[in-house]
C-alpha positions in Angstrom: 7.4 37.8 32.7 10.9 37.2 30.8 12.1 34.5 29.2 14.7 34.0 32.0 11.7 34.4 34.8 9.5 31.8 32.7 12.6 29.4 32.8 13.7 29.7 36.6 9.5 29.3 37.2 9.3 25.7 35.2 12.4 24.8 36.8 11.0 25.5 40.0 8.3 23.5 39.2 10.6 20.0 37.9 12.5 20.6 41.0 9.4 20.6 43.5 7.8 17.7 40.7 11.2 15.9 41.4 11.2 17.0 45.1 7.6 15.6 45.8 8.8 11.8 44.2 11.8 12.6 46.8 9.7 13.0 50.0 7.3 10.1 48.7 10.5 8.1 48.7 11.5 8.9 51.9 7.9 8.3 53.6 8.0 5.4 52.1 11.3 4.5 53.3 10.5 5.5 56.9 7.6 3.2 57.2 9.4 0.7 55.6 12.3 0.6 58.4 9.3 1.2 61.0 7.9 -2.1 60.1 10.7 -4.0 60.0 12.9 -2.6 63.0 11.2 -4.6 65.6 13.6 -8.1 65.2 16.6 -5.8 66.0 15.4 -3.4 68.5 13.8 -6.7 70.5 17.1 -7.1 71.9 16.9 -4.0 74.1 13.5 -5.5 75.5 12.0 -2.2 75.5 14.7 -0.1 76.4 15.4 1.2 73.2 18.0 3.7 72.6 16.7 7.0 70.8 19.2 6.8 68.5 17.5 4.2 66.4 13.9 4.5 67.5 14.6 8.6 66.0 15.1 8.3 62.4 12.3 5.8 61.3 10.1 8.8 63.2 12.2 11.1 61.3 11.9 10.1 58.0 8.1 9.6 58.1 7.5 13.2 59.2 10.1 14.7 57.2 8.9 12.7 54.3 5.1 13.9 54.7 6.4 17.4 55.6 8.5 17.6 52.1 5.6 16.2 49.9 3.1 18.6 51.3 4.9 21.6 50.6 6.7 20.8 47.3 2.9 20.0 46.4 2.1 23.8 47.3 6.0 24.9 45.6 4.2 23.1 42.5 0.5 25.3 43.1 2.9 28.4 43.5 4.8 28.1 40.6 1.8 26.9 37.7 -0.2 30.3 39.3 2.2 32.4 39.4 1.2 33.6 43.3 3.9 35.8 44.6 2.2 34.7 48.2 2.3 31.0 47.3 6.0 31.1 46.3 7.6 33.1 49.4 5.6 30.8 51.9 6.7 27.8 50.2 10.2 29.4 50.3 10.2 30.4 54.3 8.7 26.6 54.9 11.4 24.8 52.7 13.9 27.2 54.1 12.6 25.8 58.0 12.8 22.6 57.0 16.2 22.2 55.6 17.4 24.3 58.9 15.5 21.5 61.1 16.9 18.8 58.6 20.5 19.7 58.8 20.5 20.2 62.5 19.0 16.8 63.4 20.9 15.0 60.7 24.1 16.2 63.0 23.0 15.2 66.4 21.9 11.6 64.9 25.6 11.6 63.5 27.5 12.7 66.5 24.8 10.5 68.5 25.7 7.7 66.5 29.9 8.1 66.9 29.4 8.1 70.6 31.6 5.5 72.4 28.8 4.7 74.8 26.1 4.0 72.1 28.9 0.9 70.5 29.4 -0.2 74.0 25.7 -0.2 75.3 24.5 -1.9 71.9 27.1 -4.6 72.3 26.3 -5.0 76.2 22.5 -5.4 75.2 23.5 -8.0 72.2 25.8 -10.3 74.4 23.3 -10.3 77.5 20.5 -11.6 74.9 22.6 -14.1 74.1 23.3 -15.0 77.4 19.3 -15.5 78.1 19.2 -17.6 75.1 21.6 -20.8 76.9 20.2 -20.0 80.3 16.7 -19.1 80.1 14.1 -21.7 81.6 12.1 -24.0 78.5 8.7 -21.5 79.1 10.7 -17.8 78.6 13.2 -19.6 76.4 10.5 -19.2 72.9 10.4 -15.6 72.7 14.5 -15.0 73.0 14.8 -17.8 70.5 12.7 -16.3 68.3 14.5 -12.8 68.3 17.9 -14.4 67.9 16.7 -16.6 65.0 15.2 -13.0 63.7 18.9 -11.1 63.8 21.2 -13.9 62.4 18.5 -14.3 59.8 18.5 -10.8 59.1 22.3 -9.8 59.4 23.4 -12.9 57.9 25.2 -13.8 61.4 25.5 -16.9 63.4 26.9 -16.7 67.5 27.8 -13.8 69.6 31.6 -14.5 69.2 31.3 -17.3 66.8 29.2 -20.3 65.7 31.1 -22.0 68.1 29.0 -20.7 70.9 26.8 -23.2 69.7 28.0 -26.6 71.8 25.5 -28.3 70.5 23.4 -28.3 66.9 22.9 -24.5 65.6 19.5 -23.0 64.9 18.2 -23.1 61.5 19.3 -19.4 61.4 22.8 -19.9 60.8 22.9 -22.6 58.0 19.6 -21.0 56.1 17.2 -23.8 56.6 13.6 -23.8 57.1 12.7 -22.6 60.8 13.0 -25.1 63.8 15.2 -27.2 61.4 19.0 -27.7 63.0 22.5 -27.5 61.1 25.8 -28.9 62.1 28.0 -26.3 59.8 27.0 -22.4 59.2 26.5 -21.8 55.7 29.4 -19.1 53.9 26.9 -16.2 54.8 26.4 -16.7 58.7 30.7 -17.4 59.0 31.1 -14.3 61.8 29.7 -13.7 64.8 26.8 -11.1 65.3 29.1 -8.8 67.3 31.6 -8.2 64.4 28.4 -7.8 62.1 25.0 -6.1 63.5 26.6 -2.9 65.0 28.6 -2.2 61.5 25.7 -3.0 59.7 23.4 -0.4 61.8 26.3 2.3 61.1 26.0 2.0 57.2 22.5 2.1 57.9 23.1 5.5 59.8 25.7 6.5 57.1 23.0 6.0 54.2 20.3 8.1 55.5 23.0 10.9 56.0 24.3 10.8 52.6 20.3 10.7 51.5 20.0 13.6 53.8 22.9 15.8 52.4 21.5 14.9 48.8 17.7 16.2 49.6 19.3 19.6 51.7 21.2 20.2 48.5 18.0 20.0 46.3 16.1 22.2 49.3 18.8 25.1 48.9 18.6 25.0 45.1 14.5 25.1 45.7 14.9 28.2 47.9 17.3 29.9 46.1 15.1 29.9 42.6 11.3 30.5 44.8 12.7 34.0 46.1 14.2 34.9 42.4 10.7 33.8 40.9 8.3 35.4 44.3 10.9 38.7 43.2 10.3 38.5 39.2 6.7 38.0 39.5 6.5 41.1 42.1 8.1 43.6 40.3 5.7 42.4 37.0 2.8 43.1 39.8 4.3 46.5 40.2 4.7 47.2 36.8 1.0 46.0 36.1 -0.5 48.5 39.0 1.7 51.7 37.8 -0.1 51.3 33.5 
């Protein structure tokens, strides 16, 4: 094998190296948001839209998927296995294809008119349980409204003013079932002007981190068919001395 062969096959190697940590990451990531999406998605009482229910799924199985076969990308290229190398290629070539095409229908999903409006709908009638729900079902809507002005750093629907009386603990940052005349600086805007753009950064993140790993794929494919085609022809050349 050349000199230019041995470098395109330990660069194939740092990249699947580099694209294993990468699929770790996003396992990681996905279980991560899996465990801490319940205090948002509460709000839809168990009518929760596939938009955000999808890419916590997503990125678990697209994380596990990556680190499996950059693990056998890394096998292929240390042995030098022309079989190795090309099924690693066809599988990373699959997956970016599945990537790309569900990274789009989350994004167009996400820009939907409808998805703004129902989110909002959901977020306003929550509220609207939390002033008029009886003192035995009021606990468990407290306890998801305290959980999404803690977490989004929000106070209100509208306003703090929808508070007439004393607010929650969750708008002024005090220890729970503690009251607060004044929101603190952070919990100044109502959780309509902040949860849904909040959730679209989200959305926008994981599609900039999904660009970034396609990019990487591509790269990955493009040098395991040049390295499955070098060490071939040295095969070739072995089997004709």
């Amino acid at each position: 094998m050349g000199c230019a062969s041995g470098c395109v096959r330990w660069l194939l190697f740092f990249v699947n190296f580099l694209f294993a940590l990468g699929g770790l990451a996003i396992l990681i990531v996905g279980v991560l948001i899996e465990l801490n999406k319940g205090d948002v998605l509460a709000i839809f009482e168990g009518n929760v839209p596939s938009q955000l229910t999808l890419p916590a799924t997503v990125l678990i199985a697209v994380g596990a998927i990556i680190f499996i076969i950059a693990f056998f990308g890394c096998c292929g290229a240390a042995r030098e296995s022309h079989c190795m190398i090309v099924t690693f290629a066809v599988l990373l070539l699959t997956l970016l294809v599945i990537q790309v095409t569900i990274a789009g229908f989350a994004f167009i999903k996400m820009n939907e008119g409808t998805f703004d409006e129902d989110f909002n709908k959901q977020l306003k009638n929550l509220y609207d349980r939390y002033f008029q729900d009886k003192p035995n079902d009021h606990k468990a809507t407290e306890a998801t409204v305290n959980s999404i002005q803690t977490l989004m750093g929000c106070c209100g629907f509208n306003s703090p003013a929808d508070f007439r009386g004393p607010m929650p603990y969750s708008c002024c940052g005090k220890p729970e079932h503690e009251t607060c005349a004044v929101p603190d600086h952070d919990h100044l805007n109502g959780c309509e002007s902040v949860v849904l753009p909040k959730i679209h950064k989200y959305m926008n993140t994981l599609g900039s981190l999904a660009l970034a790993i396609a990019a990487v794929e591509l790269f990955g494919v493009i040098f395991s068919f040049c390295l499955a085609n070098s060490i071939r022809n040295v095969e070739r050349r072995g089997y004709k001395v």
